[in-house]
N, C-alpha and C positions, 0 to 999 in steps of 0.2 A: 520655215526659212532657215533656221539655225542649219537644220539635219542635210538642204541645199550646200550651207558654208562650207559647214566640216567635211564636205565632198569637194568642195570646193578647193579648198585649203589642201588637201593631199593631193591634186593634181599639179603636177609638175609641169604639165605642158601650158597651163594655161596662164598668161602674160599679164590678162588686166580685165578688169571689170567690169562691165557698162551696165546701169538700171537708170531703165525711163520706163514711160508708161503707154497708154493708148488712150485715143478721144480726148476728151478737154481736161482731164487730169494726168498727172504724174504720178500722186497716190492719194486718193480719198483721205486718206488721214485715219483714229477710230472708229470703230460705230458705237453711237451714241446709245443707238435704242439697244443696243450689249451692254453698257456699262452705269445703266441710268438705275438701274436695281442692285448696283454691288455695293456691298458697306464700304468699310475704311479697309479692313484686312484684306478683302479680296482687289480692291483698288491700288490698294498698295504692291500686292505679288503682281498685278497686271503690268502695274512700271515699273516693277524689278525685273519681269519676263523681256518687256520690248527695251529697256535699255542694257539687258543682258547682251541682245540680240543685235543691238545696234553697235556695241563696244564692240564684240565679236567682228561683225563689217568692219571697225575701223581700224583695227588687229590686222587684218589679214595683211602677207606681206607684198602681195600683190594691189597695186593704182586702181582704185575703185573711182569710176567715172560717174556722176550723175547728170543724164541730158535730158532737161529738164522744162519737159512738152506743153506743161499748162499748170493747173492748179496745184501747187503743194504746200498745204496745208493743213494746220497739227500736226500729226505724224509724220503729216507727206512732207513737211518742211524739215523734222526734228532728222528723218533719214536721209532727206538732204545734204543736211550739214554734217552727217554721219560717213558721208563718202572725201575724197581727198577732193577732188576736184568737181566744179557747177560750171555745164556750159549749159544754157537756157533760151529758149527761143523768145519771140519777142508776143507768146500768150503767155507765156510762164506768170504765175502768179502766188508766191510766199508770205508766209504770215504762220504767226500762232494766235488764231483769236481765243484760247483758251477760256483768259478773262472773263467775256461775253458771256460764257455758261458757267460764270462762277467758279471757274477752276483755274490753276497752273498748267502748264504743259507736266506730262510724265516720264517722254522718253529723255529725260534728259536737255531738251531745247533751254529751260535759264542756264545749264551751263555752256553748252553747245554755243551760244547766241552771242552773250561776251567776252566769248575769248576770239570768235570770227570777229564780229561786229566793231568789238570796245564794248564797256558800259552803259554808256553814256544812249549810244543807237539802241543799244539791246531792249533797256528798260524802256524806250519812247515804243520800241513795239511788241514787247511783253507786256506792256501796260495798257495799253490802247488796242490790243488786236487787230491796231488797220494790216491790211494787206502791204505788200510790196513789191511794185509793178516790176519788171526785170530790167530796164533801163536804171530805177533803183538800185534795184538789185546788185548790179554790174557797180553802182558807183559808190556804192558802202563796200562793196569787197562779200557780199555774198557769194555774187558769183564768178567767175575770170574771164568766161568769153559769153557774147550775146550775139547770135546767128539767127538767119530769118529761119524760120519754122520750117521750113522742105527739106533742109541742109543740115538740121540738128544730128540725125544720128549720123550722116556723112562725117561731119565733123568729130564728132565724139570717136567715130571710129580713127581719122586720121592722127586725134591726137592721141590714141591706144597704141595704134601702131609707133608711134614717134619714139613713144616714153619705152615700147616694149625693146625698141634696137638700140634700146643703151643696156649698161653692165646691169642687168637683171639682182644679182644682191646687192649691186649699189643702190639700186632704184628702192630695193625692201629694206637697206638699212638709213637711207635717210627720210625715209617714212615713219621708221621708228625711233630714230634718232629723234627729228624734228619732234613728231609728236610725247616723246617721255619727258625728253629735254625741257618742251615748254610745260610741263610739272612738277618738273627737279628743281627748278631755277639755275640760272648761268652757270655757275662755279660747277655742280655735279651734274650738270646739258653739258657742258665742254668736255667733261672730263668724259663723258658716255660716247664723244663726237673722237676723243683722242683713242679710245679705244675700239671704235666700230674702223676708223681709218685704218687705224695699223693691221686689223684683222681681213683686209683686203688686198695687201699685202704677199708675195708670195700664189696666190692666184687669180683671181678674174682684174685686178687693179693692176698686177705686174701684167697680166695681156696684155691691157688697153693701153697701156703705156709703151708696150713695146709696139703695140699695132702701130702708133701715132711715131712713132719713131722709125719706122719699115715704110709709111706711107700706105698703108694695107686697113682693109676693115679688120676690126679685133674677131677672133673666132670663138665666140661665148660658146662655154661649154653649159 
């Protein structure tokens, strides 16, 4: 999957991202009967490997869409939250039952979880493993939109195209912005937000401002 990104990543033409899945999951999650003979060393590189993998996704500076078909959980949930945005059909079904099998999540889902969620939601389902039906879902802020199931990737594509007709390095630096920001904290977020602004400046920001000023769509280079 990485070797997929970093192809990914050097393609200029491509705007945005969409992963969903097929049949009643979105992603199985780990296999189990893989990882039920590893010690601690080898358990450990495994969640070094997939949250390598995942940060990579959430890097890129292209809008990673997740349409989100049915089951996604453990994994399937942690690269969920891995994407910028969750539209979910109404099988969609999230959770980390980690717990259950005496474990933590690996790819990163306790950090992942509380910083979408809050604390407070996080821990009631890191701790308990219940699942989280997508009406749920929708209403804690896991996910943003809930569309009936026939309409999921329709949608996911609509909103692809939406976010791709705006200023393309604005669209990648307030993805970066946003997300460094919220682990800088305020003071050095703002200052990162005063610097990505002015560097838009002089061109694709002076476009759109003069597009909006001619009455004209802006001509993104």
């Amino acid at each position: 999957m990485k070797i997929f990104l970093k192809e990914l990543e050097g393609d200029k033409n491509i705007r945005a991202l969409i992963i969903t899945g097929e049949g009643k999951a979105f992603v199985a999650g780990a296999d189990i009967a893989e990882m039920v003979n590893m010690n601690s060393e080898e358990a450990q590189q495994f969640s070094r490997t997939g949250q390598e993998i995942f940060s990579f996704l959430e890097n890129l500076d292209i809008p990673v869409i997740a349409a989100v078909n049915g089951f996604a959980l453990g994994g399937g949930c942690e690269l969920a939250m891995a994407c910028d945005i969750r539209i979910a059909s109404e099988y969609a079904r999230f959770g980390q039952p980690e717990v259950s099998l005496g474990l933590i999540p690996g790819y990163a889902g306790t950090q992942r979880m509380p910083r979408l969620l809050g604390m407070g939601n996080a821990l009631y389902y890191l701790m308990t493993g219940d699942q989280i039906k997508s009406d749920e879902a929708l209403r804690i802020g896991l996910v943003q939109k809930l569309v009936e199931h026939e309409s999921l990737i329709d949608e996911a594509f609509e909103l692809a195209k939406k976010i791709s007709s705006k200023g393309q390095k604005a669209v990648g630096k307030v993805k970066k912005t946003a997300r460094q920001g919220l682990e800088m904290g305020m003071t050095p977020g703002s200052e990162l937000e005063t610097k990505e602004f002015g560097s838009l400046f002089g061109n694709e920001g002076t476009e759109g401002m003069k597009a909006f000023l001619d009455k004209r769509k802006p001509n993104w280079k």
